[in-house]
N, C-alpha and C positions, 0 to 999 in steps of 0.2 A: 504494500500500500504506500503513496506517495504519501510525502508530509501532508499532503494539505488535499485532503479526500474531500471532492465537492458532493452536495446530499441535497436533494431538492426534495422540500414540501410542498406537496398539493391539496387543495381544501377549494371545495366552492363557497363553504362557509365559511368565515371569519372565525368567529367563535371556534369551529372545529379544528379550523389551522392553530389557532393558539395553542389549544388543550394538547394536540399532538405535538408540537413544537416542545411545551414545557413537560412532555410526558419522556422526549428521546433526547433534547438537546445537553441533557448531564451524561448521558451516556453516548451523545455524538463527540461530544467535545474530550473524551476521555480517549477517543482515536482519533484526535488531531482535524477533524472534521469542520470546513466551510459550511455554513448550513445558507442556503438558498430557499426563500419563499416566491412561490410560481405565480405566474402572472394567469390570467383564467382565458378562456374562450380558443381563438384558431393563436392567439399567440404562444401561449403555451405549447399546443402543436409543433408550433413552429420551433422553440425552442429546443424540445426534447430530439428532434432531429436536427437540429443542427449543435449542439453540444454536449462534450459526454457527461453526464453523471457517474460519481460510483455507487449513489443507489437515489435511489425515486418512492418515497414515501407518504402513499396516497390515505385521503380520508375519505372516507365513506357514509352516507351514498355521496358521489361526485354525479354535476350537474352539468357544471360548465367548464370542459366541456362534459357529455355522457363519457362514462369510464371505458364503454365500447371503445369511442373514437379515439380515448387516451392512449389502450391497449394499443391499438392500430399505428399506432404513428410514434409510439416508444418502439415496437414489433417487428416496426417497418424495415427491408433488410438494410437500405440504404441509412436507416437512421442514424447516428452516431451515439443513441441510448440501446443500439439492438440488444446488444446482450447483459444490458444494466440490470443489476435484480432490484424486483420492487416489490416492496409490500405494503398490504392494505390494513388501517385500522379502521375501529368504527366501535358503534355500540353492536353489543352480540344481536339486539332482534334487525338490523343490517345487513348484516355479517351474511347471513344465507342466500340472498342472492350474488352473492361475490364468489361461493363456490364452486361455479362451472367454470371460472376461468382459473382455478388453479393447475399449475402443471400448461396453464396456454396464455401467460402473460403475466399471471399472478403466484409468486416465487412463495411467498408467507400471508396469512391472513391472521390477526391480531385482534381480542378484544382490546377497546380503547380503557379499560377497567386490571387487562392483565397482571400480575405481579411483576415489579419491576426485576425479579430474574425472567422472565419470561420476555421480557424489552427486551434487555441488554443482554440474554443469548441471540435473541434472533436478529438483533444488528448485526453482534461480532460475527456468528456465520454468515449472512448476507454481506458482509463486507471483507472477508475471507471467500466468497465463492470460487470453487477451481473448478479449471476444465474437467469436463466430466466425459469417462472413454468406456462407450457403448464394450461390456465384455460379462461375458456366461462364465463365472468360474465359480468350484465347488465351497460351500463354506459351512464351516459347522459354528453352532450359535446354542450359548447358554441365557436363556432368557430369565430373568428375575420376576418374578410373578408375587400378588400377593401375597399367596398362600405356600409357594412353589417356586419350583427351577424345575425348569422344561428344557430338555437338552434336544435338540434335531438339526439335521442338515438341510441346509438349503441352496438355493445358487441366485448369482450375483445376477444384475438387469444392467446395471453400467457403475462403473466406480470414477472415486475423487479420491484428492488428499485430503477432503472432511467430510468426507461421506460416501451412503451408498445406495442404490436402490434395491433389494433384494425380493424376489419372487415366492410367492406361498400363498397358501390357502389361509393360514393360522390366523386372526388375527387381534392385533398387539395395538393397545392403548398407547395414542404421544405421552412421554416421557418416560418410556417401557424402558426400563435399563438392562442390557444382557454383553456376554462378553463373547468374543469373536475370533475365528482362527480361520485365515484362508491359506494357501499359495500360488499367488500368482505364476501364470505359463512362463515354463524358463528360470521359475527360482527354485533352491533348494532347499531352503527351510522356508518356515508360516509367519505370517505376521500374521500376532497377537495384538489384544487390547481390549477395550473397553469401549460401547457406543449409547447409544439412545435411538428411541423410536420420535421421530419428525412428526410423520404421519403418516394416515394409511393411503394406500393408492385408490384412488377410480378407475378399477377396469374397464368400463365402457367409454371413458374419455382417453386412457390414458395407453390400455393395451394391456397393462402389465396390473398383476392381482398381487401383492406384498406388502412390503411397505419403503414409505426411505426413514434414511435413519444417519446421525452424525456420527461421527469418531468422536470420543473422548478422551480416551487415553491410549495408547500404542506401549506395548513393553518392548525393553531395549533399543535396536536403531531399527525397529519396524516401519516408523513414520519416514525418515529417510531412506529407505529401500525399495519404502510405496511409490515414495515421488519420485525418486531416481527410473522406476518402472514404468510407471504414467509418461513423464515426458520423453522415455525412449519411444512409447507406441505411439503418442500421440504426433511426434516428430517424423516418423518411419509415415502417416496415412496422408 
């Protein structure tokens, strides 16, 4: 991340700009964070394709413009926000028309009431996002359950260096905590660690039935083995 990570608020509301503003700005400004308040209608538009952000934090519902046409034009391939992550707060009864565009424009969705670890994880990942490389490898998963530890195998849908999306029937409540063993194609020992469940997938939107989920911890030089791994394949396509 550069010194000075630009972050743009969006609100058609006043009111709602502020509340989000003083809800992330103690936690923007803790990574060095410029924070930018957006201007509304086709300029806004306008902006978001023509400058990059390191992330785009909308309030909800958005009016002006419609969040459709926001999608569209942060989305857009020429944009220079294409592959900006953005998330959306709001009040929870909101919150559920914002759903379909999860996974197609909408990276995190956020009560505007959340606990502030639930803010300031879901900044520092969206502002740590890495490239993510489409790959099927086997993984065995000890999951923390209420009551239990559920031990089964299951296999990878695409990996990161902070995260992953994993394929399965089972499914695991966000902030499902279990620990993890894969080996990537080509290595000889597992990287080990520790993750969380993000959330769970939409199959009929998404393709894939599982869930994603973060890294949390890596044991010994796992996390550097990862990434040493990633940016050979993703270099080689």
């Amino acid at each position: 991340m550069s010194d000075l990570t630009r972050v743009l608020i969006v609100a058609s509301d006043r009111a709602l700009q502020d509340a989000i503003h003083r809800r992330v700005s103690p936690v923007l400004m803790g990574y060095d964070c410029e924070i930018f308040r957006a201007p509304e209608g086709t300029a806004l538009l306008e902006l978001v394709q023509a400058r990059k952000f390191g992330l785009i934090i909308v309030g909800h519902p958005m009016e002006r413009p419609p969040l459709n046409d926001l999608l569209r034009s942060v989305r857009w391939a020429e944009s220079a926000c294409h592959g900006t992550p953005l998330v959306v707060f709001g009040e929870v009864a909101e919150l559920a028309t914002v759903e379909l565009h999860r996974g197609r424009g909408v990276n995190r969705i956020v009560p505007l009431d959340a606990p502030d670890a639930v803010v300031q994880r879901t900044i520092a990942d969206l502002l740590a996002v890495a490239p993510r490389l489409a790959l099927k490898t086997m993984l065995r998963l000890e999951m923390f359950l209420d009551s239990a530890t559920e031990k089964r195998v299951a296999q990878t849908d695409n990996l990161s260096a902070s995260g992953m999306l994993v394929q399965g029937r089972s499914r695991y409540d966000e902030g499902t905590a279990f620990r993890f063993e894969f080996t990537p194609p080509g290595e000889l020992r597992p990287i080990k660690g520790t993750g969380e469940v993000v959330r769970r997938t939409t199959p009929a939107r998404e393709g894939v039935e599982g869930f994603a989920a973060r890294f949390a911890e890596f044991e010994a030089d796992g996390h550097d083995r990862l990434r040493r791994f990633l940016e050979a394949q993703i270099s080689s396509r």
